[in-house]
C-alpha positions, 0 to 999 in steps of 0.5 A: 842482883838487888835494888840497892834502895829496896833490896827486892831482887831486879828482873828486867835486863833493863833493871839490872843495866841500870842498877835500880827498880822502876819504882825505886828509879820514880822515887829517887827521881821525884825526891831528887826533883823535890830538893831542887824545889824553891819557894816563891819567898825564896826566889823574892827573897830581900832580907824581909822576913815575910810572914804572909802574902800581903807583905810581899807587896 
């Protein structure tokens, strides 16, 4: 069986249980964990167009 991301063979039986390598498993995790990210102007939000910190106060 191949990691569907890499296409590098799977090993470990807990591998292929899952369908993806270890290293591919982080990496689909962390850019996962990188969309649901907001910025600070983000979650501040009113509308403002805030160019720099001063204009947040």
């Amino acid at each position: 069986m191949l990691c569907p991301r890499c296409n590098r063979p799977l090993k470990s039986k807990k591998s292929i249980e899952r369908g993806i390598g270890p290293i591919c498993k982080k990496k689909q995790a962390y850019e996962e964990f990188l969309k649901n990210q907001m910025t600070i102007f983000e979650v501040l939000d009113d509308g403002n167009d805030h160019d720099t910190l001063q204009d947040c106060r």
